[in-house]
Each structure stands twice: as C-alpha cells, then as structure tokens.
C-alpha positions as CSV (number, residue, x, y, z in Angstrom):
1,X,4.5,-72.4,74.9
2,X,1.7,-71.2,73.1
3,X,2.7,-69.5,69.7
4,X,1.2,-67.5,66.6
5,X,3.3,-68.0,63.6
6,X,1.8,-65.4,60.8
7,X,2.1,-65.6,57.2
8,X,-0.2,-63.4,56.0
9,X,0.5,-62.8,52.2
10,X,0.7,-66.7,51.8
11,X,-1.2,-69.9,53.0
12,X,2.2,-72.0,54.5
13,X,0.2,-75.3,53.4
14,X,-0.4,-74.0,49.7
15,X,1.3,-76.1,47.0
16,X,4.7,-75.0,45.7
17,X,6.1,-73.5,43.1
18,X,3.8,-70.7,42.2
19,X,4.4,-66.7,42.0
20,X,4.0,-66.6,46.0
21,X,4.9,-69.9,47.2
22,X,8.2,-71.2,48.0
23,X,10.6,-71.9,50.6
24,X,9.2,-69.8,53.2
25,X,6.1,-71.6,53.2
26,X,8.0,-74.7,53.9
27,X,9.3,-72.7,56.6
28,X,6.6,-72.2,58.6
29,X,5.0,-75.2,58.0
30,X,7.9,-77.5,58.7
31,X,9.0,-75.3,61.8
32,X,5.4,-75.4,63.0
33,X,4.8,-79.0,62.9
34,X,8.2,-79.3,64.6
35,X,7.6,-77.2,67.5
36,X,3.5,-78.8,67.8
37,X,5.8,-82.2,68.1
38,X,7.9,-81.2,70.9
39,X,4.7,-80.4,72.8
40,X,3.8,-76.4,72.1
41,X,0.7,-75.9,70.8
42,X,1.1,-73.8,67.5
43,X,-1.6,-71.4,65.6
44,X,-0.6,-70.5,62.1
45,X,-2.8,-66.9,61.0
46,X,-2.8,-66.4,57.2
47,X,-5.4,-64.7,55.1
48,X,-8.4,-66.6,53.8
49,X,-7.6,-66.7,49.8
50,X,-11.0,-68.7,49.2
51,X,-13.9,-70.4,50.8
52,X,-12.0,-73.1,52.9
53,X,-13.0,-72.8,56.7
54,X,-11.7,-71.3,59.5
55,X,-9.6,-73.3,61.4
56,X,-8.1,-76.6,60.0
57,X,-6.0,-79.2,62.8
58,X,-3.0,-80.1,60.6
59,X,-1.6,-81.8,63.4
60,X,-1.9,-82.8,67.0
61,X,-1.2,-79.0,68.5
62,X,-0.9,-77.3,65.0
63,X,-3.8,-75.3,63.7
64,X,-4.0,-73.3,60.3
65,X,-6.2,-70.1,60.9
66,X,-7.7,-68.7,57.5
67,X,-8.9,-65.4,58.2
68,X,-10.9,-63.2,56.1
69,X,-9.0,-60.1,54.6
70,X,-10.2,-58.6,51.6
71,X,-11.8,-60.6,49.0
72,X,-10.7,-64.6,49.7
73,X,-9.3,-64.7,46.1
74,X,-5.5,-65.2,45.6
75,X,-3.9,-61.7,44.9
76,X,-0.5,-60.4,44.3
77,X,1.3,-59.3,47.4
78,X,1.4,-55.5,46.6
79,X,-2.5,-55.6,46.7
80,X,-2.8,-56.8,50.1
81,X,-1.2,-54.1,52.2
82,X,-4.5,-52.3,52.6
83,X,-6.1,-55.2,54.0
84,X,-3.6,-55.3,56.6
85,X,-5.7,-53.7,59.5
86,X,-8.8,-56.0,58.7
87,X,-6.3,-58.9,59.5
88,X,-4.8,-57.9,62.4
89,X,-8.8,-57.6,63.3
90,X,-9.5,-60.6,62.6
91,X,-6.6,-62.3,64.7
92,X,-7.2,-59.9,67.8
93,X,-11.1,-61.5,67.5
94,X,-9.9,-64.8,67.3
95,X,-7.7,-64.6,69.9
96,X,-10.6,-63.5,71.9
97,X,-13.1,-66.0,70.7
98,X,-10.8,-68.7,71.5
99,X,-9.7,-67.6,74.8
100,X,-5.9,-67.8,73.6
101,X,-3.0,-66.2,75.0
102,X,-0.1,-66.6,73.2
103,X,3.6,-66.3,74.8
104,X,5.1,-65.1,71.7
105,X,4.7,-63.8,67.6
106,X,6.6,-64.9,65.4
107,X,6.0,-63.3,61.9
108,X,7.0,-64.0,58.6
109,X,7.9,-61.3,55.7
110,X,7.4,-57.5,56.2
111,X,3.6,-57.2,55.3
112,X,2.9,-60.5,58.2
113,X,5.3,-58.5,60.4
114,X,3.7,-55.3,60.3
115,X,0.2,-57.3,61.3
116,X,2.1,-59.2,64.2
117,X,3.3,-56.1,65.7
118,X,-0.1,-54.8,66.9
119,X,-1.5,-58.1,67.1
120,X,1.5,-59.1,70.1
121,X,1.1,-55.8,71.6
122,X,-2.9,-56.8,72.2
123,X,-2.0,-59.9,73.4
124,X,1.4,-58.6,75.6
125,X,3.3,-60.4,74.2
126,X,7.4,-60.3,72.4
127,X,7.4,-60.1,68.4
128,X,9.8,-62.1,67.0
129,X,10.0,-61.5,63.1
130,X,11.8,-62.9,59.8
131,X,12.0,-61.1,57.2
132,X,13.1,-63.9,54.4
133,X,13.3,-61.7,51.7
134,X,14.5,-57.6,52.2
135,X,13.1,-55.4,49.9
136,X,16.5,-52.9,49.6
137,X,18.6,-56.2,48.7
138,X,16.4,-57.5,46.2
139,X,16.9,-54.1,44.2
140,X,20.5,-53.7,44.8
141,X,20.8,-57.3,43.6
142,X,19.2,-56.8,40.2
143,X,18.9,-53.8,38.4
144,X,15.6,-54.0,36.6
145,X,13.8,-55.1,40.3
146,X,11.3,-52.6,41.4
147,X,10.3,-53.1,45.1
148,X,8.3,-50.2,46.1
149,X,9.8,-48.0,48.7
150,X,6.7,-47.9,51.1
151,X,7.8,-51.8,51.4
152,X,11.7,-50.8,52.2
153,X,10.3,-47.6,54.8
154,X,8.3,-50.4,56.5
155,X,11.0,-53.2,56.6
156,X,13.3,-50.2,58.4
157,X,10.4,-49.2,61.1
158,X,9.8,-52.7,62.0
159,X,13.1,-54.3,62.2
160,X,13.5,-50.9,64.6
161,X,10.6,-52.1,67.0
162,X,10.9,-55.7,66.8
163,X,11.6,-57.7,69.9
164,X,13.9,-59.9,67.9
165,X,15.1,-60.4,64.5
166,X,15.7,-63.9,63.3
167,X,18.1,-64.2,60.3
168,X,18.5,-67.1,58.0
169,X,22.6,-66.5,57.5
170,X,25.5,-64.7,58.7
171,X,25.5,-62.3,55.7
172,X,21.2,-61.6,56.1
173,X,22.4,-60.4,59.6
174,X,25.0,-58.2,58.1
175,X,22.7,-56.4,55.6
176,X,20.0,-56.1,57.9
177,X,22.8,-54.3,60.3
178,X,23.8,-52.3,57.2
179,X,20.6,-51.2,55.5
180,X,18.6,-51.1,57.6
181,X,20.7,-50.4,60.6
182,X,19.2,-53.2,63.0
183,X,20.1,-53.8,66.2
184,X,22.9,-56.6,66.3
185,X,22.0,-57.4,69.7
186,X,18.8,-58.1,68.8
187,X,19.6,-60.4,66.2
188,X,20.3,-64.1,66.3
189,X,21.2,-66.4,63.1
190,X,19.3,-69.5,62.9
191,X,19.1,-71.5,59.2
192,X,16.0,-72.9,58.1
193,X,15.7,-76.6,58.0
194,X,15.6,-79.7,55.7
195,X,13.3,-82.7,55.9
196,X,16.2,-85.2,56.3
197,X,14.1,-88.5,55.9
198,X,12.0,-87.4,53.0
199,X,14.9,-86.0,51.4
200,X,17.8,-88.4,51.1
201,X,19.5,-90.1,48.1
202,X,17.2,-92.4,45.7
203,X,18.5,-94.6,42.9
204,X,18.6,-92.4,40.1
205,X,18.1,-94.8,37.3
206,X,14.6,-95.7,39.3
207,X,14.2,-92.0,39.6
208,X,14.5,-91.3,36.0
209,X,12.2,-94.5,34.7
210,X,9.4,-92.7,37.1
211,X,9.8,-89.9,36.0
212,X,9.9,-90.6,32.7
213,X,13.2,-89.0,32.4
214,X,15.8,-90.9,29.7
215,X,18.7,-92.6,31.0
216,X,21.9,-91.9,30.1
217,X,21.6,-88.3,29.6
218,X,23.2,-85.9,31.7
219,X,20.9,-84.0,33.3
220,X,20.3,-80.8,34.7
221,X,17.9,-79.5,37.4
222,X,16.5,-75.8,38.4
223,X,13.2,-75.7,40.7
224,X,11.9,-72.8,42.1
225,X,9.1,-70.1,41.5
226,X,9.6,-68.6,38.3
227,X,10.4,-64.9,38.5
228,X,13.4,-63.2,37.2
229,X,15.4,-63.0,40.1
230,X,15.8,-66.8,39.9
231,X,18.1,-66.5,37.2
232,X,16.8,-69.0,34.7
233,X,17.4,-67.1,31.9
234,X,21.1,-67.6,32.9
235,X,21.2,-70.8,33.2
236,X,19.5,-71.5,29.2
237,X,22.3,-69.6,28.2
238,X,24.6,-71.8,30.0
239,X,22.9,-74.8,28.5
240,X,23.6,-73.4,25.0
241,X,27.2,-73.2,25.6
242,X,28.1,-76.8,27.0
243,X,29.7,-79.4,24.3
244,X,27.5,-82.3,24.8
245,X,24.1,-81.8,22.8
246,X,22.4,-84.4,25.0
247,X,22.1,-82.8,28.2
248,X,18.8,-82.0,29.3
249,X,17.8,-78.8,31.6
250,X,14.6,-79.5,33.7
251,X,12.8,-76.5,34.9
252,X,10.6,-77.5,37.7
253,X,8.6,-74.7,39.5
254,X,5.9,-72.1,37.8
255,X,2.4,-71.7,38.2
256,X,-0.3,-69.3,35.7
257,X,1.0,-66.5,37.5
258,X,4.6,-66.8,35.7
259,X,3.6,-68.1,32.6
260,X,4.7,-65.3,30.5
261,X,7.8,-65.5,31.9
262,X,7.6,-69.1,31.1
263,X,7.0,-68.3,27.5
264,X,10.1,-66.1,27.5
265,X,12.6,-68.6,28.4
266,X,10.9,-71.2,26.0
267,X,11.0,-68.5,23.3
268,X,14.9,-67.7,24.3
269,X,15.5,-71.6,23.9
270,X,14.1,-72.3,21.2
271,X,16.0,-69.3,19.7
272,X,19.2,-70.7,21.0
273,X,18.3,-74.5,19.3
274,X,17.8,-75.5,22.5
275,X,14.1,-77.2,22.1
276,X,15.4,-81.0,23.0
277,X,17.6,-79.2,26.1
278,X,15.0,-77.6,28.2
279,X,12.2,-79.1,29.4
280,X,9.7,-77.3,31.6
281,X,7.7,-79.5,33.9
282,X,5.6,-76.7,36.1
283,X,5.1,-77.1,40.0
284,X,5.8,-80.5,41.2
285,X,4.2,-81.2,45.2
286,X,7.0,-80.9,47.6
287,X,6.8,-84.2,48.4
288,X,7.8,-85.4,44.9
289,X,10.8,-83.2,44.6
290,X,12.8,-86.0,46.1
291,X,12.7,-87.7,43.0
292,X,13.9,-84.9,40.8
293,X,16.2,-84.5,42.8
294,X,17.9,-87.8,42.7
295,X,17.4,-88.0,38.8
296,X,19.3,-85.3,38.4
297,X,23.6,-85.4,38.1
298,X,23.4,-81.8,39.1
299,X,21.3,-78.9,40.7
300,X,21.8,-75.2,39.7
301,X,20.9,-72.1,41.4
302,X,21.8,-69.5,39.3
303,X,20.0,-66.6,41.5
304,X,20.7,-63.0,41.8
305,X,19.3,-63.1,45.3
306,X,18.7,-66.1,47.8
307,X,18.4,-65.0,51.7
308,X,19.2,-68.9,52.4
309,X,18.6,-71.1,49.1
310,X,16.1,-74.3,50.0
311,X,16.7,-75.5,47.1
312,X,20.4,-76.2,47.3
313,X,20.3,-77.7,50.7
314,X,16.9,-79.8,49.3
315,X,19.5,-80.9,46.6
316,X,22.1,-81.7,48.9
317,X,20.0,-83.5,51.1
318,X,19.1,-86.0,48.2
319,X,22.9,-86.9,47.5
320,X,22.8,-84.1,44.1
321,X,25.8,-81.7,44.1
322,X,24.9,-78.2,43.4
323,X,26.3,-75.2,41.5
324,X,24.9,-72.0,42.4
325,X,25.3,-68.0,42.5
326,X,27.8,-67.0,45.1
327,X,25.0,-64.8,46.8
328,X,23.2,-64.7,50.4
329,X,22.6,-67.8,51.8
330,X,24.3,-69.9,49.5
331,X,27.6,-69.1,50.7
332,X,26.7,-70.8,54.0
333,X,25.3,-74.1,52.4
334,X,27.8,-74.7,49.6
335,X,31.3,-75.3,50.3
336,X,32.6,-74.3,47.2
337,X,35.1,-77.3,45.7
338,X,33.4,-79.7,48.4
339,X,29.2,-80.1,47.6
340,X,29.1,-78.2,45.0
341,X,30.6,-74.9,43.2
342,X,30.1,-71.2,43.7
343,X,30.0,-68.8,40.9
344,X,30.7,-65.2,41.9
345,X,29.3,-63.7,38.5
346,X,26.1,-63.7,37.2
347,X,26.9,-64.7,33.5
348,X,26.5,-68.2,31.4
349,X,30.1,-68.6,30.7
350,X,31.3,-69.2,34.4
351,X,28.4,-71.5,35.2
352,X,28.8,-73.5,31.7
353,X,32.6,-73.9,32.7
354,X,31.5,-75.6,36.2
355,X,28.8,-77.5,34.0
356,X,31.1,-79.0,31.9
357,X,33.7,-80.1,34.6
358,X,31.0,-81.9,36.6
359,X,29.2,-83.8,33.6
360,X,32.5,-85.3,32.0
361,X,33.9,-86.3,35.4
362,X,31.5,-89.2,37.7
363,X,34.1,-89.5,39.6
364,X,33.8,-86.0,40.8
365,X,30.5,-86.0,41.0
366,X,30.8,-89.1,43.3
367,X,32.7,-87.4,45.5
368,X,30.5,-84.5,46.0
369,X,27.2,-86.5,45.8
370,X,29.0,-88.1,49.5
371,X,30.4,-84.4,50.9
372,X,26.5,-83.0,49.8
373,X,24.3,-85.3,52.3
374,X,27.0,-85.5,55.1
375,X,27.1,-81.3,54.9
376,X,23.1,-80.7,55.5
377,X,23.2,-82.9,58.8
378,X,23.7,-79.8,60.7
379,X,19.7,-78.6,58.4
380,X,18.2,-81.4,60.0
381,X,14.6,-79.4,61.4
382,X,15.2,-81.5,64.8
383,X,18.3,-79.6,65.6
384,X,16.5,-76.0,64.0
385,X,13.6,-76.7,65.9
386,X,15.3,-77.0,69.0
387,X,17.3,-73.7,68.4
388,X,14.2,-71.5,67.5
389,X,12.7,-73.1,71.0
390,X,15.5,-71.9,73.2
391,X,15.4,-68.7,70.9
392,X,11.6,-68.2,72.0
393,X,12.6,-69.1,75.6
394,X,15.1,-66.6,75.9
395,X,12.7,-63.7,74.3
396,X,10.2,-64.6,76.4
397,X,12.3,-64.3,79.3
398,X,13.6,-60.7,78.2
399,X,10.2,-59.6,77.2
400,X,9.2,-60.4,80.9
401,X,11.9,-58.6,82.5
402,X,11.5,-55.7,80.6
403,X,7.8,-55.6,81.7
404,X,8.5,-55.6,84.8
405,X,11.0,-53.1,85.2
C-alpha cells in the first residue's frame, strides 16, 4: 500500500517533551517506520516549522514531507488553523509533482484531519483519522481548560465524514459515540504501541550512577509535556505528604514553551519545603527515557485526561510499576493491584497513600515490576502494526465498494 500519514500541527520526528510534542508524535513515527518495514511505502506530510528541506528518507520506504504553511517558525496550535488551506495545497502539489497516488489517509488530531479530508478526496482515496486528544473531553476533564469551540464544531463535522475512526481505547470509542455522536460501525479500537527492545528493564543501580541519580533513595518519576492537564501540581502535593524526607520526585518533560508553568511548580515546592524532593530535569531524547525509567522504583501519572497514557505503558515496558489517574486510557494499561494502582480522584492524599505503600514494601514492588513488562506484550508495535495494516486493508476494500456502487 501506499499511505499519507499527516500531522500537521507537529513534526512526528521533533524531539520530545515540549508544549506540542508527545506521545502522538511517537505515534506516527513508530507506526510509520513499522508499516515502511513490512513493505508499504509511507509519506509523512507535516508543516515546515523552519528551513529544513523538503523531503527527508528516514527509512527505506518512509519519507518526512515538510511543507510550507505559514511562516516555517514553530507556533502554537491555535495559530495554525488559517494556514490550513495552504497545506492541504501544498500536499495536493506534491502529490502531483511526485506522481503519487496514495491508497489511503490517515490523519492525526482534528486540525491534520480537517487537511486529510480534502486532500483524500483529490486523491480518491478513504480517510482514516485519530483524533488523540478530543477537544469536548479535555474541558469536561478540567474545569479551568479552555478549548475553543470552533475546535469541538470541527471534531463533530469530521468524525461525521470520516471514512473510519481509529480509537486508542474502549472508553475513547465510547465518548466519541457520546459527544460527538460517531458512528460505532465506523469505529475500530486499536492501542498505540511500545518499542519493546528499547524499552525493557535496566539495572537500576547502573541507571542511577548514569544518570547521576543517588542510590538508595526512593525515587519518583513523572515525564511528559508540561501543561496543566498533566497533573503535576498534584503529584508535589503528594510528595509533601509522604513520611520519608528522602524521596526524590523527578520531573522529566518541558521545553521554553512551559517554563512558566515550570516556575509555578518549583515555586509551589519550594513553598511546601520541598527544594531537595523535586528535581526538574527538562526534555530528555526519547531514546534516553529508558534509563529514567529503570532508575525509578515508581512512575506516576497523575493526569486529568490521557486518551491512552505512553507513558505508563513506556514505564511498564522498562520493568517500573506505575500509579496513575483512573482516567481514559489508563484504565486499559494498568490493572489496578497487578502493574500498578489506579486512583479514581484527582487529589494528593489518595496518590500519597499508594506512594507510601509501594516505597516501604520491595517486595511489592518486585511483584509488580514482573506483572508490568509481561502486561505490555500485547503493546509490542509488531502486533499494532499488523492490526492498523489489516485495518487499512479492510477500508480500502469498503472505500472501493462503495465507489463502485
């Protein structure tokens, strides 16, 4: 098959951690470079953010296609809608250029999705789209979250005209059937994927002496892009509430773009007395986060909102139990009492109580460190890989039909 993956708002090979880069970008790239490997050939479009050319081979039958839209500057995502008909300009031109046909579109958040829409009608071809984060949930998750509702209107019209609509969980299926009243037959649940040899269980005392990280103390992770919705702030509090004065919080994740947020939860730690408990490290490559993984004796993901949760299964992956917000995907990656522990509130006190039982007990911990890396198997990006191409079969198929009758 020949295939467009679009992710316009944000380059898939950028480096992590910043306001716009996270686990979708893995996404797309690892899901890319899967499908190039089992033989299709695989364009990714996504806006030129600065003067890097056109078309870069990351891969025997995977290309990254920078096209201009706007001024190639980074920008925030709610500038970019305007810029959204030069795009889909720019990828119909390409296509042309290039002599490509592609079988299928498969876009990425609403702004890439309402670009891939026209852009697979020029090319007659199905649309299939994932939405990865839905405007209506983050604000119903968080109070003080202001998604605009232009974004929500659009999210509604194009999860109405998509060909299919690729969920990461069971429960992102159920709100896109209830908010924004999606077709369930149109719908299929495939979970994103996990980089199984590059994230697996290191020794954690090695871990620790390379990352300069002491030994002996417990030690806490969060990683992610810092915005509110991530719950940080939640997880300080947490920090300040636990018995043992030596645990150490490492905050990994944060770019310029979130550094006044940054300076918010240092000032709200150093208010609690917190100064030698949290230490913020900024964005870390993806390929590194193995190792923080591993040096940590637990993960947390204290999120108001997580359509599947990377992170966790990233953690898991590496052997490192996980306690996290009983929200979205989570529920489907952390068996609660098994991996890891589910908190259904999103308060300190409940997340410092699961804290506490997993730093005083390595036995515990042992046990879920083994239950964590067995339960992401079923992540592996072979098997997701293999699921999206059978997905894209069966679109195609239906798209054909439908054309001719």
């Amino acid at each position: 098959m020949r295939i467009a993956q679009v992710s316009y708002h944000t380059n898939p090979v950028a480096p992590l951690g910043g306001r716009h880069t996270g686990g979708m970008n893995v996404y797309v790239h690892e899901l890319s470079r899967e499908l190039a490997g089992r033989g299709h050939q695989v364009d990714i479009f996504t806006r030129l953010d600065s003067e890097h050319s056109e078309v870069t081979v990351l891969a025997p039958g995977l290309r990254l296609v920078q096209l201009p839209a706007g001024p190639p500057v980074t920008l925030e995502k709610e500038l970019l809608t305007p810029f959204l008909p030069d795009f889909v300009a720019e990828m119909i031109r390409f296509a042309a250029e290039q002599g490509e046909d592609y079988d299928l579109v498969h876009s990425h958040y609403w702004q890439a999705i309402a670009a891939g829409e026209p852009f697979a009608k020029e090319q007659g071809s199905p649309h299939l789209v994932m939405f990865h984060t839905l405007g209506e949930v983050k604000n119903r998750a968080r109070i003080s979250e202001e998604e605009p509702g232009e974004r929500i209107r659009r999210e509604r019209e194009l999860a109405a005209s998509a060909d299919a609509i690729v969920s990461a969980c069971a429960h992102e299926h159920d709100l896109l059937a209830r908010y924004y009243d999606a077709d369930p037959s149109r719908m299929v649940s495939i979970p994103c994927g996990v980089d199984t040899n590059l994230f697996r269980p290191r020794d954690q005392n090695e871990c620790r002496r390379e990352l300069g990280i002491e030994q002996g103390r417990p030690v806490l992770l969060w990683v992610g892009r810092l915005e509110k919705l991530k719950g940080v702030d939640i997880l300080i509090d947490a920090v300040g509430q636990l018995e043992d004065p030596e645990v150490l919080l490492l905050v990994v994740g944060g770019d310029e773009h979130g550094q006044e947020l940054r300076n918010e939860l240092q000032n709200q730690a150093f208010a609690a007395g917190l100064e030698r408990s949290v230490r913020f490290i900024g964005a870390v490559p993806h390929e590194e986060l193995p190792a923080w993984y591993s040096a940590a004796d637990v993960c947390v993901v204290p999120s108001y909102y997580e359509s599947f949760g990377l992170v966790a299964v990233e953690a898991m992956a590496c052997g490192t139990p996980v306690v996290a917000s009983r929200v979205g995907g989570l529920v489907s990656t952390v068996t609660d009492g098994v991996n890891g522990y589910l908190i259904p509130w999103r308060c300190p006190e409940p997340f410092a109580e699961k804290l506490e039982v997993l730093i005083r007990n390595p036995e515990l911990r042992a046990n879920f460190t083994r239950a964590a890396r067995d339960s992401v198997e079923r992540f592996r990006w072979e098997e997701i890989a293999r699921r999206m191409e059978d997905l894209y079969g069966d679109v195609i198929t239906d798209y054909g039909n439908e054309v001719v009758t």
